[in-house]
Structures are given as C-alpha cells and as structure tokens.
C-alpha positions as a Markdown table, in Angstrom:
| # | Residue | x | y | z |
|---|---|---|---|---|
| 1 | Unk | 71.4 | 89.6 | 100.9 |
| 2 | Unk | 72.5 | 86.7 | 99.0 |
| 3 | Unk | 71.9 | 83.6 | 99.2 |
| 4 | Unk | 75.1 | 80.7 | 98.8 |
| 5 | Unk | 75.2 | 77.4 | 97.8 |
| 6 | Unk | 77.1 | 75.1 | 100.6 |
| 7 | Unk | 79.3 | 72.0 | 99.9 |
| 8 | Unk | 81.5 | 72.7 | 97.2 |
| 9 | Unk | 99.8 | 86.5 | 103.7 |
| 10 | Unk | 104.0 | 88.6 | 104.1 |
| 11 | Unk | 105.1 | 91.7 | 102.5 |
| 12 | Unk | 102.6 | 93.8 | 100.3 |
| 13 | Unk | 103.5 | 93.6 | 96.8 |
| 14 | Unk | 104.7 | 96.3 | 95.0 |
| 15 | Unk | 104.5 | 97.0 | 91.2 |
| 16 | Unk | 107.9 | 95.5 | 90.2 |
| 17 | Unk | 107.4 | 92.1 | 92.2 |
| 18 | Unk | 104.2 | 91.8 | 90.4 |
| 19 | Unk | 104.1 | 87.8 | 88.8 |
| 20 | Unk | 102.8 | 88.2 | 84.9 |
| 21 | Unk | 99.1 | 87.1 | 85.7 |
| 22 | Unk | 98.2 | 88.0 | 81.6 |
| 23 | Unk | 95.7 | 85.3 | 80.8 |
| 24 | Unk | 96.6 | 82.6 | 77.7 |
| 25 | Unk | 93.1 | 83.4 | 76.3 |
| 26 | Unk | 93.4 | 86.9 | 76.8 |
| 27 | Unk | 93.3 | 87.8 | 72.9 |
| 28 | Unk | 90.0 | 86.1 | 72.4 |
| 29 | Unk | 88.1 | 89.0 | 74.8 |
| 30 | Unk | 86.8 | 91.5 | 72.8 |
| 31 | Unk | 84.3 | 94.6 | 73.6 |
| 32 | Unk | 80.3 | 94.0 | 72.8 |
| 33 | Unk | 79.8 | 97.9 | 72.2 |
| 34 | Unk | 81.9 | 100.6 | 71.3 |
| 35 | Unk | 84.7 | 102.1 | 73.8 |
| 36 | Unk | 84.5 | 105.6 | 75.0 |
| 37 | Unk | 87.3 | 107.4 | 73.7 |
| 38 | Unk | 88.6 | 107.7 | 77.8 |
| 39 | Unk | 88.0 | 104.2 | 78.8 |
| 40 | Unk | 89.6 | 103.6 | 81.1 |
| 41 | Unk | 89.2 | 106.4 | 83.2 |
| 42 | Unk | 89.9 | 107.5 | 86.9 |
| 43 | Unk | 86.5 | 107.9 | 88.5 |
| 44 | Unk | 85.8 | 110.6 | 91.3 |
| 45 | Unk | 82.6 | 111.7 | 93.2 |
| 46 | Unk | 81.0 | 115.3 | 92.6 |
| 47 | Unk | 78.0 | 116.0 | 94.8 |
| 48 | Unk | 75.5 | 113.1 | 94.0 |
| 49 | Unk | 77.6 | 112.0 | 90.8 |
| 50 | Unk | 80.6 | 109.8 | 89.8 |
| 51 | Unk | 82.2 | 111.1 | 86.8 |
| 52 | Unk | 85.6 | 110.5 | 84.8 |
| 53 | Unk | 88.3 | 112.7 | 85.6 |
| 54 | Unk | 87.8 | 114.7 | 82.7 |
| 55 | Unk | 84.3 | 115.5 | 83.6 |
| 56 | Unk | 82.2 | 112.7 | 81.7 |
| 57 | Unk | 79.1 | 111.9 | 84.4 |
| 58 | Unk | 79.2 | 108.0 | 84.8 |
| 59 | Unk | 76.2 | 105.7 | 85.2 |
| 60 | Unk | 77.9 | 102.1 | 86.1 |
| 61 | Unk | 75.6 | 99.4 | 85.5 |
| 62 | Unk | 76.2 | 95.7 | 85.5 |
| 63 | Unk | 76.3 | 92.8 | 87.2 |
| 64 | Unk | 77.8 | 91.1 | 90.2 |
| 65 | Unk | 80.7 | 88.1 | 90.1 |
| 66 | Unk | 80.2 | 85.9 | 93.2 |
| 67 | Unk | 83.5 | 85.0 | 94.8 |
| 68 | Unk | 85.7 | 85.3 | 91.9 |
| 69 | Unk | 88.6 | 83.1 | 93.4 |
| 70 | Unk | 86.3 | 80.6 | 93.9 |
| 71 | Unk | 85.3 | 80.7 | 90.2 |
| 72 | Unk | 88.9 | 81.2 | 89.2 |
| 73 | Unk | 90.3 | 77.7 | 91.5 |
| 74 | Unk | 87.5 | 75.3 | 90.5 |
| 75 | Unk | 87.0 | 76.9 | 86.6 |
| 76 | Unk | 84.4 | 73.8 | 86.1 |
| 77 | Unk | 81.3 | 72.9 | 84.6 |
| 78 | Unk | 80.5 | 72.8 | 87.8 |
| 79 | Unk | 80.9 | 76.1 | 89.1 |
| 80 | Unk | 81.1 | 77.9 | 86.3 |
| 81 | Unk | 84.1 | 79.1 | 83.9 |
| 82 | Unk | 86.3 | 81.9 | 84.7 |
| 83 | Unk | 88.1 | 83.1 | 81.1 |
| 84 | Unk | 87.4 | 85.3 | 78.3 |
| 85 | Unk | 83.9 | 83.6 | 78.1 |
| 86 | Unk | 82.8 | 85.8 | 81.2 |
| 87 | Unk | 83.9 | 88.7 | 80.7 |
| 88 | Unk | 82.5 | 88.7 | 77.0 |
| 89 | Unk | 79.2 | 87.8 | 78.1 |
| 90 | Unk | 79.5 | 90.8 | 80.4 |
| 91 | Unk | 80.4 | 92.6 | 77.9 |
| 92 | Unk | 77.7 | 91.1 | 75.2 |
| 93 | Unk | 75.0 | 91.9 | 77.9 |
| 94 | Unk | 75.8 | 95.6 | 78.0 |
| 95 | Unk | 77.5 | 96.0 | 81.3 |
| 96 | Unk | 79.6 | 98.9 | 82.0 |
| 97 | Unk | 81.5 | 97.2 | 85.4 |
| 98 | Unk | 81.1 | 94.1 | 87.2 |
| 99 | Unk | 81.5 | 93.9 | 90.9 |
| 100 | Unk | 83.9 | 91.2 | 92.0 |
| 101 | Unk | 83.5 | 89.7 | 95.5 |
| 102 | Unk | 86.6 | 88.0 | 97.6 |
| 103 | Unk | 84.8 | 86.2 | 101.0 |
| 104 | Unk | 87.8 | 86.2 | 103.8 |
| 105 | Unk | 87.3 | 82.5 | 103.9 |
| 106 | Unk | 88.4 | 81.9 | 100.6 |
| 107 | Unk | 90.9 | 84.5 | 100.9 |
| 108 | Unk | 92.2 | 82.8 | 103.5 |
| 109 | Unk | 92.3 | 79.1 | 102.5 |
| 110 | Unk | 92.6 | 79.6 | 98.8 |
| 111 | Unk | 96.2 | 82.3 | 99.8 |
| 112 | Unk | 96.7 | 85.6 | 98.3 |
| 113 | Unk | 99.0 | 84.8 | 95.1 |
| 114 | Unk | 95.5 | 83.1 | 93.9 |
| 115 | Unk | 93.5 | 85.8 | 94.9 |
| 116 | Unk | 95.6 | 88.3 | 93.4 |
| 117 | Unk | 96.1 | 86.4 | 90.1 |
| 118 | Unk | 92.5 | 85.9 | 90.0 |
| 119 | Unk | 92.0 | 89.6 | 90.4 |
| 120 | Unk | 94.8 | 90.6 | 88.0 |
| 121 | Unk | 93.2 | 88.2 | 85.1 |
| 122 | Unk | 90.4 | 90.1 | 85.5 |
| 123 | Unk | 91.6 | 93.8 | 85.2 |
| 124 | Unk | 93.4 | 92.2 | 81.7 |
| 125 | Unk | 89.8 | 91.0 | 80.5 |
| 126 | Unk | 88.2 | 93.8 | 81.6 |
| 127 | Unk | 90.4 | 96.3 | 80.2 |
| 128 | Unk | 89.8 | 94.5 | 76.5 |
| 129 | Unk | 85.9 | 94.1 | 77.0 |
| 130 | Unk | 85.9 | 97.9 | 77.8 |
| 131 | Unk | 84.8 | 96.9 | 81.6 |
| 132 | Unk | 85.2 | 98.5 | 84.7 |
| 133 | Unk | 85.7 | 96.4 | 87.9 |
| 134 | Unk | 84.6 | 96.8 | 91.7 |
| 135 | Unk | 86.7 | 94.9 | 94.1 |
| 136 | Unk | 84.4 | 93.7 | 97.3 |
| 137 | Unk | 85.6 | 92.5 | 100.7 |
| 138 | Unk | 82.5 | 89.7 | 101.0 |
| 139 | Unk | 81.8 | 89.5 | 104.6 |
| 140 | Unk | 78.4 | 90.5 | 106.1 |
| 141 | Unk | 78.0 | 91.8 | 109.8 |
| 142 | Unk | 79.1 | 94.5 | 112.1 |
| 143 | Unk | 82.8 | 95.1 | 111.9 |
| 144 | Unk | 82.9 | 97.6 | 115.1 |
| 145 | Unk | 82.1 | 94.3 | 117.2 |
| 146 | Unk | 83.8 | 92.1 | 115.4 |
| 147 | Unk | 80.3 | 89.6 | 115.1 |
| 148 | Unk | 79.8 | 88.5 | 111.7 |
| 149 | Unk | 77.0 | 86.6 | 110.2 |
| 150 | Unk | 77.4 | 82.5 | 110.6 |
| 151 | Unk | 77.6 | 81.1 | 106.8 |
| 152 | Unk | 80.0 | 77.9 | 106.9 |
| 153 | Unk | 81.0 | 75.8 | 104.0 |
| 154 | Unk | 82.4 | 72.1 | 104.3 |
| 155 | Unk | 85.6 | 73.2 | 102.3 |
| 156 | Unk | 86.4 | 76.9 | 103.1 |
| 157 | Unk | 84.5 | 76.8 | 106.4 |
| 158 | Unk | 83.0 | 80.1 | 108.2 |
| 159 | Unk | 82.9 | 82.1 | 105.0 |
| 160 | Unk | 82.2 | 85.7 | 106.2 |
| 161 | Unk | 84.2 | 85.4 | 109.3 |
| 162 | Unk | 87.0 | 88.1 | 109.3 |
| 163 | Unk | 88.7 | 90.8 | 111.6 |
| 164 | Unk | 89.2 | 94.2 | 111.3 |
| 165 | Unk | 93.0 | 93.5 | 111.1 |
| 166 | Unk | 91.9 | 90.9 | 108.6 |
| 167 | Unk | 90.4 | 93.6 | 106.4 |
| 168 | Unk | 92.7 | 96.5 | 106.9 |
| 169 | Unk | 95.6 | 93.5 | 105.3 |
| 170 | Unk | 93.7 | 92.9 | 102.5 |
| 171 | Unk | 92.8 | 96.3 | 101.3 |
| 172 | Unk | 96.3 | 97.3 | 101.9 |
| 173 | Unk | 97.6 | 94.6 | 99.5 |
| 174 | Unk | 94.6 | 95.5 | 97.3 |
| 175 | Unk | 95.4 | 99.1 | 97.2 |
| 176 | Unk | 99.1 | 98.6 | 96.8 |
| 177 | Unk | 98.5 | 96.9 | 93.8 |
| 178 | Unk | 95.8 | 98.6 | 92.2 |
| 179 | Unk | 96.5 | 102.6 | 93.4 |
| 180 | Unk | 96.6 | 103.4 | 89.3 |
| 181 | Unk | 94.9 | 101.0 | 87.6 |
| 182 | Unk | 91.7 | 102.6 | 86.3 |
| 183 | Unk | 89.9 | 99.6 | 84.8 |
| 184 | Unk | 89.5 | 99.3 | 88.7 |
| 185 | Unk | 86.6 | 101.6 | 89.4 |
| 186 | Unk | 86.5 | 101.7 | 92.9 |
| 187 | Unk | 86.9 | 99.5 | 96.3 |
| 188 | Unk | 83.9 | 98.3 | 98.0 |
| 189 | Unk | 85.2 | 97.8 | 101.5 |
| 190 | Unk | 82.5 | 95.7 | 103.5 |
| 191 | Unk | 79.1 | 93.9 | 101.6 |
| 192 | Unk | 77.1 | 93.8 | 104.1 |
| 193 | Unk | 77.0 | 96.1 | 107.3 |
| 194 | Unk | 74.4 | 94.6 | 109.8 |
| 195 | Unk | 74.3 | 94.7 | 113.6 |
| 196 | Unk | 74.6 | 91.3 | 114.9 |
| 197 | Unk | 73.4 | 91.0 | 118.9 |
| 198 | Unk | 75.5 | 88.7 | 121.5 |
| 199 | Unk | 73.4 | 86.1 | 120.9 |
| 200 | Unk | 74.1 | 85.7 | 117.9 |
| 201 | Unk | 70.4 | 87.2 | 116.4 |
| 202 | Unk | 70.3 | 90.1 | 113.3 |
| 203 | Unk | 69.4 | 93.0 | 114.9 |
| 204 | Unk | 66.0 | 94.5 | 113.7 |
| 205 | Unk | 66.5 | 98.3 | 114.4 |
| 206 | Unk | 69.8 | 99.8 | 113.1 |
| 207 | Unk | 70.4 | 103.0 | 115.5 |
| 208 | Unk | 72.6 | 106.4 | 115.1 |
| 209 | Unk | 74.8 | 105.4 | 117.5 |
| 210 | Unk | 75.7 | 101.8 | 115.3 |
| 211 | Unk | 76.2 | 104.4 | 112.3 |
| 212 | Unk | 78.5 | 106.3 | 113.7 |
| 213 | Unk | 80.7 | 103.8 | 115.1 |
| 214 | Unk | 80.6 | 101.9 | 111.9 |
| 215 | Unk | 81.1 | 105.2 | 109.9 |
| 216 | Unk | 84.2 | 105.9 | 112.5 |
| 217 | Unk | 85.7 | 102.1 | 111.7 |
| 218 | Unk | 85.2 | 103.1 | 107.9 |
| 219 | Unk | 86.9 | 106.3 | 108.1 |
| 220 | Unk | 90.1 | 104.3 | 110.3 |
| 221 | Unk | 90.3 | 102.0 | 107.0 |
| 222 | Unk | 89.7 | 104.3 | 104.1 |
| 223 | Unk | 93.3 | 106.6 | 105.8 |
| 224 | Unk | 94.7 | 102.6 | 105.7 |
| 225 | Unk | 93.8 | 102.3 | 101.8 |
| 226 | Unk | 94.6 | 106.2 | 101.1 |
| 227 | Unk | 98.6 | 105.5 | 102.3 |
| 228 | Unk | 98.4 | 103.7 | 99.2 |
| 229 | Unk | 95.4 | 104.9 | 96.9 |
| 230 | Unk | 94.8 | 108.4 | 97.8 |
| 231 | Unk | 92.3 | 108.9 | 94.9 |
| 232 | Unk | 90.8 | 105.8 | 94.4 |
| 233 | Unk | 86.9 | 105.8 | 95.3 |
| 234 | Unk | 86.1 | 103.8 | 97.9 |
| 235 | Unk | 81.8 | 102.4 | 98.4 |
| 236 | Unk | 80.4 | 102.3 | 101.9 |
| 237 | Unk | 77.3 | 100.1 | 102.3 |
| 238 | Unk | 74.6 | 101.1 | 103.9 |
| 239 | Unk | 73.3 | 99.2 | 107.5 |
| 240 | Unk | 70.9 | 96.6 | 107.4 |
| 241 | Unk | 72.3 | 94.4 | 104.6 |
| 242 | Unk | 73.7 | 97.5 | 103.2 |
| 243 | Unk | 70.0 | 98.7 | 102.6 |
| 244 | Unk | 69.9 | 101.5 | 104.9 |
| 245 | Unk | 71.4 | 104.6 | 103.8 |
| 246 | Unk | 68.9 | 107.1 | 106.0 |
| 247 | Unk | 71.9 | 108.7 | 108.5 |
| 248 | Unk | 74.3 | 109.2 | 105.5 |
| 249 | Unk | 73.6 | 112.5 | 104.2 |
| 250 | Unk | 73.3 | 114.4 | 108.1 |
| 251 | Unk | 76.3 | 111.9 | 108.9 |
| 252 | Unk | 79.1 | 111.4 | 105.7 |
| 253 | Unk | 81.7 | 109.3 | 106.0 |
| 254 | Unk | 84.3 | 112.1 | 106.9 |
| 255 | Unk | 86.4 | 111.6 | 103.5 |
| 256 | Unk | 86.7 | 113.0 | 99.8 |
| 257 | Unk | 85.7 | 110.5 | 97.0 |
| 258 | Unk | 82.7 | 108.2 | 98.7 |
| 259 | Unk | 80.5 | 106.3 | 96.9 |
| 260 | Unk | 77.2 | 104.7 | 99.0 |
| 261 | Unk | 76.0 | 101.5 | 98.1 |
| 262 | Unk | 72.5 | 100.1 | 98.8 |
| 263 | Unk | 71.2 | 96.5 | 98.4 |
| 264 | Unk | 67.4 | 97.2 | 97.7 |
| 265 | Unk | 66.0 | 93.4 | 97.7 |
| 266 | Unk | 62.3 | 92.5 | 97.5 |
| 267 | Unk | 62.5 | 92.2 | 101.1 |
| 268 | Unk | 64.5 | 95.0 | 102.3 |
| 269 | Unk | 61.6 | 97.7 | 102.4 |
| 270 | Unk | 59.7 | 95.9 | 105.8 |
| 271 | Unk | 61.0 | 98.8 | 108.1 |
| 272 | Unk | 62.2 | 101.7 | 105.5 |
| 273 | Unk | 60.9 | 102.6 | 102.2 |
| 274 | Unk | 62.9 | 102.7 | 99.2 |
| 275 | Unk | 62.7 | 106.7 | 99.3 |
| 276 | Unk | 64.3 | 107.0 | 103.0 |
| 277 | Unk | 66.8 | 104.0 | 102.2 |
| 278 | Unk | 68.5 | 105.2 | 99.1 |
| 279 | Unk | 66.6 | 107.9 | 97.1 |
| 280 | Unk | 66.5 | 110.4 | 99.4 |
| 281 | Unk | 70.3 | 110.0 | 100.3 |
| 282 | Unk | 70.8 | 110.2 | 97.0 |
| 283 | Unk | 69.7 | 113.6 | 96.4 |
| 284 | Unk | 73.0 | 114.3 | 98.5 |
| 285 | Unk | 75.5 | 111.7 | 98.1 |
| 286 | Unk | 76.4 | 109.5 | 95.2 |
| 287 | Unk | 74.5 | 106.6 | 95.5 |
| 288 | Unk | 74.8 | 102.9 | 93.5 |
| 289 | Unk | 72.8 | 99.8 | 94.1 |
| 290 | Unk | 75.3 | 97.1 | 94.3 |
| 291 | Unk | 73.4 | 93.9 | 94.2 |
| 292 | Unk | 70.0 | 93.7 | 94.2 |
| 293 | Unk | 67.7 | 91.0 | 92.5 |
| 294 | Unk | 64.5 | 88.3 | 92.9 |
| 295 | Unk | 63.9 | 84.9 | 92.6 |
| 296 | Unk | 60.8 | 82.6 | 93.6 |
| 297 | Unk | 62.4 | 81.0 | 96.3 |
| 298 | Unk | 64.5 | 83.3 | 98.3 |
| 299 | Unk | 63.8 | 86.8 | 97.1 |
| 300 | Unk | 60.3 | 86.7 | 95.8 |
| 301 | Unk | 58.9 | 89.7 | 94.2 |
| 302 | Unk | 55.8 | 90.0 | 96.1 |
| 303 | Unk | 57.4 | 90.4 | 99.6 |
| 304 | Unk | 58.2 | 93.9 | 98.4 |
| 305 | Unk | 55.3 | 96.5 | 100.6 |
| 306 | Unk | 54.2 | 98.0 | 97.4 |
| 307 | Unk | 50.8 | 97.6 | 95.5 |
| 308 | Unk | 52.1 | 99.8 | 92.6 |
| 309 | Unk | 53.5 | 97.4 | 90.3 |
| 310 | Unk | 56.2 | 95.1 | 89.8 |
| 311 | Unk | 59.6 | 94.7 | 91.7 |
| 312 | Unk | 61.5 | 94.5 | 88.8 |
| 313 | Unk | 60.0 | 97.4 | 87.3 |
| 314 | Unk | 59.4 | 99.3 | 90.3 |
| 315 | Unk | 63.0 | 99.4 | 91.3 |
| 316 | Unk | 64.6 | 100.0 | 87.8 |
| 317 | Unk | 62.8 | 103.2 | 86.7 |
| 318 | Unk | 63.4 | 104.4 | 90.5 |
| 319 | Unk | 67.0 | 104.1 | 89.8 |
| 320 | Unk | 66.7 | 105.1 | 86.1 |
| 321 | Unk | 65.0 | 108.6 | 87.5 |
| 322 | Unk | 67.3 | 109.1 | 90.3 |
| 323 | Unk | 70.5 | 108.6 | 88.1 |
| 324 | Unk | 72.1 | 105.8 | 89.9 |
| 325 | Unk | 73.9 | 103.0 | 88.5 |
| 326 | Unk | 73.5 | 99.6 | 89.3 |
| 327 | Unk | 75.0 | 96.4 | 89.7 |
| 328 | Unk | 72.4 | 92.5 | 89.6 |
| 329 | Unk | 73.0 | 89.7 | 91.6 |
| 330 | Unk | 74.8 | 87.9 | 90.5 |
| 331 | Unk | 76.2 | 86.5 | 87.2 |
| 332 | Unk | 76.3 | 83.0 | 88.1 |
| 333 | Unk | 73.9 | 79.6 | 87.6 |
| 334 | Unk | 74.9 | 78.6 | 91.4 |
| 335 | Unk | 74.7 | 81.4 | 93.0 |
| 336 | Unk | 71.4 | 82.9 | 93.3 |
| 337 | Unk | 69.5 | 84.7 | 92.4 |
| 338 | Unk | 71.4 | 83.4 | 89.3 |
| 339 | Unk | 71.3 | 85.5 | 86.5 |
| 340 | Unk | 72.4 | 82.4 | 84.3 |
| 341 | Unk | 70.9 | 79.5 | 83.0 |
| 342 | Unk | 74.1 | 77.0 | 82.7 |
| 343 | Unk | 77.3 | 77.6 | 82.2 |
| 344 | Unk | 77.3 | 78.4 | 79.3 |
| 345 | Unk | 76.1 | 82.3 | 80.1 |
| 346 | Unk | 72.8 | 82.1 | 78.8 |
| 347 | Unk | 70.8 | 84.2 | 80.9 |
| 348 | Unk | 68.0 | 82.3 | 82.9 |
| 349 | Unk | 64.4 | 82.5 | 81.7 |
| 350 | Unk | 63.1 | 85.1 | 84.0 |
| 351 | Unk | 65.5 | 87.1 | 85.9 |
| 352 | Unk | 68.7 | 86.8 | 83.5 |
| 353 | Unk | 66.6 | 87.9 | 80.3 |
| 354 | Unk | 65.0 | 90.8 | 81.9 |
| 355 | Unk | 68.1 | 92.1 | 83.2 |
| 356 | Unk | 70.3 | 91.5 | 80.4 |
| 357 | Unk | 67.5 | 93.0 | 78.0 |
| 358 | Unk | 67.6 | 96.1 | 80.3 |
| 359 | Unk | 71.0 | 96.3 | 80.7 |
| 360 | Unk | 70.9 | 96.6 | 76.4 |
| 361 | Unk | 68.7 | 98.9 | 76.7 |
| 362 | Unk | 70.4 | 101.1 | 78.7 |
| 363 | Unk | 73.6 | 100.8 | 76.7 |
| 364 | Unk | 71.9 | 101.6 | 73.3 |
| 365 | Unk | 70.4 | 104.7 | 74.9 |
| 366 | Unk | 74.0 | 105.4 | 76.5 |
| 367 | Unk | 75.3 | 105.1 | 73.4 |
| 368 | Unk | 73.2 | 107.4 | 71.2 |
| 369 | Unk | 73.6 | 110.4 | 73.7 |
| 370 | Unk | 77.3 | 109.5 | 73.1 |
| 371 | Unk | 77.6 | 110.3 | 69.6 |
C-alpha cells in the first residue's frame, strides 16, 4: 500500500466532442529502445498470459505514475513535472507501460475536462515513447460496503472516498473515450480491495464470502465498462491491499479478458506467502504485480518473513520465473517509495537505480529474443 504525502461530471463524451488535448511539447518525446513492429497493439488474456492480438506473449513492466492529475494541475518543481520529460524517462528507464492512478478526490475537485486532458496527453506521449498505459481508479477499501480507507488531504480532502455509483461514472466516461485506443493497455478498476470493519479498523482475515461479493460488484462494473469497451482488459486486484489472490483461480471473475493484480510489498506476506498470494494463482490466471516496492521507513525490506535473501531480489526473479510483468511504486520524488531522486528523474540512490537497472535489463534481454 502506498504511502502519500499530505498538505499539498454531464454527458459521456464521445469521440467527435473530444477537445484537442495534443500536448505543445509533444514532438520532443521520443522512444529509448526500438518499437515492436505492432506497437501499439490490442492486448487480450490466454490462459495465464497477456498477449497482442496477433499472438505476441506480453511481459508489461514498468512503473507506476501517482495521481497523474495531480501532477498534471500543479506541473512544479514541487511536485514534479508532467511533459515529455516523464514519459522519456519512462521510456529511457526501459518501461514497457506505466500505470496511471486518478484518486476520486482529485477527480472530483480537480473536474473531469482536467482529468481527461491529463489522461489524453498521456496516451499522445505514450504512443511516441512506444509506451503502454494502465488507467487506475485510486481508491483503497471495500466497495461492496461502501467503507473506504480514511486518507484526507487539506486541499482535495478524503482522497479515497468514492461510491460505487462514483466509480461505475468514471469508468463509463473512461471507456467511452478509450474503447479503441490501444496505447491504453487495460483498466485497472479498484487499487486496493481491503475489508474495512464498522469501526472503522482493516480487517485482518479476508474471507470467501468478502471475495465473492467483491468478485459479484466487479463483475456488475466490468458489463458497465463492456457497453462501451467490450474488448478492453480489465485488472482485478486481489483482497488485502490487492495482495491476496488465493480464491481467484477456484472463484474467476465471471468474464472474458481478466487480468489479476497483486501488490506484493515487504510487508504483505504476514498471513500468506508469496506462493498462495500470487504464484500459485498464476499458474491459472494471468497475473501482474502492479505496485510493489521498499523503502527504510515505510516499507522496509526486512519485514518481509523470509531468511532467503533479499526483498528486492527475492521478489524479482519470483516474477521473472513465473512470467509476470510488473509495474514499481511509484515514479515520483514525493510519493514514496519514490523511485526518483528530484525532479529532475534521476532515479534515487537505492531503490530508483536498482529498479531502473533491472528494468534495462529486462528490456535488453526483450530485445535480443526480438530480433
């Protein structure tokens, strides 16, 4: 689960109404490797894999943009710059998507001509840095109930806090306006799925009975979304902070073209292992770690229940051998765990360099399979 720095709707637009949201700076993104010859491409799910349409098995890694409107309205030294700049750093570091986040709050208060300009800027960048994108609805709690985790900041105020008519309005819009764009990989519909008690407490046991109703809610919003998007992917978190994936393969979400995410933190393992929570479920069902990540203060490495060897290490070559793709939290110097240094996208010291050097890595290898 991340952690955030505090203090800082009508009719649903169709193509033709569409505002020209082409970014001035727009010429001066460029790729940082090659483009495969069907970039972009339409993504589907095949048993445990996500491939291109034509057949091409996909292995998305990259990293995670934290509240991209955000960015996008303050564009500071502050918070960070959202332009070309980004994306070709993204691109530079060897990323195949990057996961963009929209909180309700900001949704909300920032309006959704920003929001949607925000978004549309990005699919321009993207598509010239040879990027594709994930669109996430940042809220964390259990939607069924309508209880969501208490996060407030002085400006936006309760920034998770949403509804489930909330959510089915914005992935409407959303898929109304993205249906056919392929730079768009997929929707992420919900971050972070965790039960939250009457009293306001995180539940500590995540049951079959809270899976299922959460997999039902899911399946109510994903025939919303297909009105508009029958075939795009849509990614269903797991519970517990979108850790727990254990119910999904005996009970699927009940539609064609699922992806599962998982959030496999340092701290995540406590109650499941890593092979119950994800790899196991991902001998079944296409699986992809959307954030995960460490830092010394909030997500330590050694609160992971393992004597085996690093975190870092651990986790990658776990995903490396299971095939799954993977996005890092997050690509920010605010929001941590920060992958940059400044603002100036220099990766930080510890956690940016090992992840951009991996995500090279990765890339290179991709590369010489390619040709």
């Amino acid at each position: 689960m991340p952690v955030l720095l505090l203090g800082l709707a009508g009719v649903v637009p169709g193509c033709s109404s569409q505002p020209d949201n082409r970014p001035a700076d727009l010429e001066l993104a460029r790729p940082g490797f090659p483009l495969a010859a069907d970039f972009p491409s339409g993504i589907v799910t095949r048993n445990n894999g996500i491939f291109t349409k034509a057949g091409r098995q996909l292995f998305l890694r990259g990293v995670a943009v934290p509240e991209v409107a955000w960015i996008a309205q303050r564009n500071d030294e502050q918070m960070g710059f959202f332009d070309h700049r980004l994306f070709n750093a993204a691109a530079d570091w060897g990323c195949d998507i990057l996961r963009l986040s929209v909180m309700p709050a900001v949704w909300r208060r920032a309006g959704e001509a920003h929001v949607m300009r925000a978004l549309d800027m990005s699919v321009a960048y993207a598509r010239r840095c040879g990027l594709y994108l994930s669109i996430c609805w940042h809220s964390i709690g259990f939607p069924p109930t309508e209880r969501y985790k208490d996060l407030t900041d002085v400006h936006y105020g309760p920034l998770f806090e949403t509804t489930t008519a909330e959510t089915r309005d914005f992935w409407t819009r959303i898929a109304a306006r993205y249906a056919k764009e392929d730079v768009v990989a997929y929707f992420d519909l919900f971050n972070e799925p965790q039960y939250i008690l009457p009293d306001g407490n995180l539940a500590t046991e995540h049951t079959e009975p809270m899976w299922v109703a959460y997999r039902e809610w899911v399946e109510g919003l994903v025939d919303a979304i297909r009105v508009h998007a029958p075939e795009k992917p849509v990614c269903v978190g797991g519970l517990q902070f979108a850790y727990d994936l254990s119910m999904a393969p005996d009970l699927p979400i009940r539609r064609p073209n699922v992806i599962y995410a998982t959030h496999p933190y340092p701290d995540s393992n406590w109650r499941l292992p890593w092979s119950r929570a994800f790899l196991e479920p991902g001998e079944k069902l296409p699986v992809i770690a959307t954030e995960f990540g460490w830092d010394r203060q909030h997500h330590p490495e050694s609160s992971l229940r393992s004597s085996n060897g690093l975190y870092r290490d651990l986790l990658l070559n776990a995903l490396d051998q299971a095939a799954m793709g993977w996005q890092a939290w997050c690509f920010s110097h605010i929001f941590t765990p920060a992958l940059l240094a400044n603002n100036g996208f220099e990766p930080s010291a510890e956690y940016g360099t090992y992840v951009r050097h991996a995500l090279l890595e990765r890339k290179r290898a991709s590369l010489a399979n390619r040709t």
